[in-house]
N, C-alpha and C positions, 0 to 999 in steps of 0.2 A: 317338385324339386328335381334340378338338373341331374341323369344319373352321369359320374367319372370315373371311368376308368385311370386303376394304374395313380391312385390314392389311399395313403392308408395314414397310422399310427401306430408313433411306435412309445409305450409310453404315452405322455402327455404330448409329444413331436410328432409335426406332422412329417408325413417320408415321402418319396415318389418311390413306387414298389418298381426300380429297372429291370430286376427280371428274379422273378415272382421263384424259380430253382437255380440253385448251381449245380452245373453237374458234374455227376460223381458226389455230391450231398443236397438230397432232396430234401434234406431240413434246412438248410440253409439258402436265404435269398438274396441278392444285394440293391441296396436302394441308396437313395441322396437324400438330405434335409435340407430344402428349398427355405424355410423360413432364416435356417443361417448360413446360406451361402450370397456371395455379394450379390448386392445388385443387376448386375449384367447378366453372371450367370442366374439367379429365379429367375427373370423375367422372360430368358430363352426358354429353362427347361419348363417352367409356365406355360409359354405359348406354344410350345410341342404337343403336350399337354393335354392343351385342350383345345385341339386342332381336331381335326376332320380325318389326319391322318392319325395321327395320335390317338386318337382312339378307337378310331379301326385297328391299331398295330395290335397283334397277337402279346408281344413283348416292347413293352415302353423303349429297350433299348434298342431294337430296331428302327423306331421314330427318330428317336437321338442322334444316330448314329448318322443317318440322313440328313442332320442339318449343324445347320455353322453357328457359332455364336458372333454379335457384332462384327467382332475383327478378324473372323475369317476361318479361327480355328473351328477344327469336329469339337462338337459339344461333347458326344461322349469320350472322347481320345480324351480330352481335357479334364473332364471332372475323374476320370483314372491318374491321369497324369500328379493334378490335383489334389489326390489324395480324399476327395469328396463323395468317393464313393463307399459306403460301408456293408460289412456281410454280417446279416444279423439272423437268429434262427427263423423260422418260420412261423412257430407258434406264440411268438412274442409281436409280432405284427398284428393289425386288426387294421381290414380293408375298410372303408368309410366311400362304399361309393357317393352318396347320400348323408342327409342329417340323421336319416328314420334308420337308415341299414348300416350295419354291420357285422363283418363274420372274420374270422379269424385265418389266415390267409393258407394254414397247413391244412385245415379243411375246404378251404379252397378249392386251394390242389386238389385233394382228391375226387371233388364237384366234377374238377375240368377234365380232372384226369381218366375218371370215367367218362365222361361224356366223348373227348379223343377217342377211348376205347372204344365204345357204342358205333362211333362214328365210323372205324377200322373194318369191326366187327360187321355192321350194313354194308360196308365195300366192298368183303370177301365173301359174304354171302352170296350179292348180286352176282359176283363173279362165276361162282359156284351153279345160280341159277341159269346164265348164260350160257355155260358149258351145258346145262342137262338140257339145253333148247327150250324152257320157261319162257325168255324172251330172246328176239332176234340178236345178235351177236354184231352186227353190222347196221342195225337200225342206228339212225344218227349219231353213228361213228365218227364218221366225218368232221363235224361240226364240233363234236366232245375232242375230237383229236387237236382241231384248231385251239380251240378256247384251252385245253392242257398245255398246250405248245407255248400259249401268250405267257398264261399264269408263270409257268416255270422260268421264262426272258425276265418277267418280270421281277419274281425269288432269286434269282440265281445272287445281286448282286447287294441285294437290299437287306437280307438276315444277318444279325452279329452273332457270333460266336464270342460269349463271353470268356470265355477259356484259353479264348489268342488273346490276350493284351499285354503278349510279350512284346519289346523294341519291333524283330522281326516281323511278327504279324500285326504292329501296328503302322511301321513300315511300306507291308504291302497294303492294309487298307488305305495308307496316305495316297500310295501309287494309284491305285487303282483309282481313287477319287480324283486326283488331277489328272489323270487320262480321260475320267467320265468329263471333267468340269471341261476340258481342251476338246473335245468334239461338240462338247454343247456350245463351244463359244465357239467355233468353225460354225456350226452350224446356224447360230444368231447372225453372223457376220454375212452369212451366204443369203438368209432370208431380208438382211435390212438392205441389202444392196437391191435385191430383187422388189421390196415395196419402193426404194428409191428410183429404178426405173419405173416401174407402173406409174409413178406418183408424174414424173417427168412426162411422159408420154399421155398421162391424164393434160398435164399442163404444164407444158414447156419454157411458160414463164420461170418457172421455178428451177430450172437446171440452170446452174453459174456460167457467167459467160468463160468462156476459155481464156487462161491468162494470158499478157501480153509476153514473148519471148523475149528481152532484154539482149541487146549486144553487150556482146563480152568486151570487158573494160582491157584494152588493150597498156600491156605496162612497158615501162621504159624498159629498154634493154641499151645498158651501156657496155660499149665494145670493148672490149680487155685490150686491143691492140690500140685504140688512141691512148687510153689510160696507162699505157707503157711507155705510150712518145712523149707523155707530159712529164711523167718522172724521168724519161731519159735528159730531158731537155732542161730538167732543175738540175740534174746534177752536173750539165753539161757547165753550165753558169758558175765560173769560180768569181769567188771574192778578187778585187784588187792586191796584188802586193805592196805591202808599207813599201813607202820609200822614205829611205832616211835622209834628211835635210843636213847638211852642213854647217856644223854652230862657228860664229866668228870666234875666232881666238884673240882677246883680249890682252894687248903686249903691252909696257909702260914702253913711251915715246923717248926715242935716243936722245941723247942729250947731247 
């Protein structure tokens, strides 16, 4: 059986566990109910899901956060917006990665939470052992300093902080997203022109011939100065004056 992260129930519902503490209340988680949210949105946070990234993410809502649903909005900005997101205790969740397994998500925590620790705990050691000269201090330094350096470019932009989904901080992650998506599409723009030449210089056939230049349609220009001799020249032209005719006068004959 497939194992999935970032699955649980809550109750007889199933949930997507977004992020498994809140902080400042480590009893408290908050998740979504996929089986009743519309259409559009399951099927995104579905295929987040159970994506490649999705479940490498430490926290579901890191994955989310990274991707758009259909028409463009952040998935996770959205199901806040929403109102789709709910905070429910810890101990009333039961993870399901599996049909076989199940455990209860507050002992979870403390699973991972030790093991974080453990994991702190081996770093500061080494550290410790390094200073007492145990092992070389500069032995493939270099190479750990590189691969740090990536990892961190890489964190820096991608973690959500559950705790900013104020306006403001959702704000700045709109910004920063349309800053990220405007350099990524500079940068598509720069690469398709550049396989456009190759592709042309592969075979020249294929580059449009150059348009033909079109003369410019020359328009009438009527003079203002004839078009003032033609009205001077109406109003030059008067009508005829009547001329009154002479009526006979009709006299009775002398007698």
């Amino acid at each position: 059986m497939k194992f999935i992260k970032h699955i649980g129930k809550h109750a007889d519902r199933r949930v997507a566990i977004i992020y498994r503490v809140v902080p400042d209340e480590h009893h408290m988680c908050l998740v979504a109910y996929p089986d009743t949210l519309p259409t559009t949105f399951h099927d995104a946070v579905m295929q987040v899901i159970e994506s490649d990234p999705g479940q490498q993410a430490k926290q579901l809502s890191d994955a989310l956060f990274r991707n758009l649903l259909p028409d463009g909005r952040p998935i996770l900005e959205t199901l806040h917006r929403e109102g789709m997101i709910k905070k429910v205790p810890t101990n009333q969740i039961v993870v399901t990665p599996n049909a076989q397994s199940h455990v209860r998500l507050d002992e979870l925590n403390k699973i991972l939470d030790g093991i974080e620790a453990g994991d702190e705990a081996a770093e500061n050691m080494k550290k410790l052992d390094e200073g007492a000269g145990l092992v070389s201090p500069n032995r493939e330094e270099p190479a750990r300093k590189i691969n740090e350096d990536h990892s961190q470019d890489d964190k820096v932009n991608d973690v959500f902080d559950p705790a900013d989904l104020s306006d403001k901080g959702l704000a700045n992650q709109r910004a920063a997203q349309a800053a990220k998506l405007a350099s990524e599409a500079k940068m598509l723009i720069a690469e398709s022109q550049r396989l456009q030449e190759e592709a042309w210089d592969l075979n020249p056939e294929l580059k449009p011939a150059p348009e033909e230049k079109k003369a410019p349609v020359k328009k009438k220009v009527v003079r203002k100065k004839a078009v003032k001799k033609k009205v001077a020249k109406k109003k030059a032209v008067k009508k005829p004056a009547k001329v009154d005719t002479p009526t006979e006068s009709t006299s009775a004959p002398a007698e």
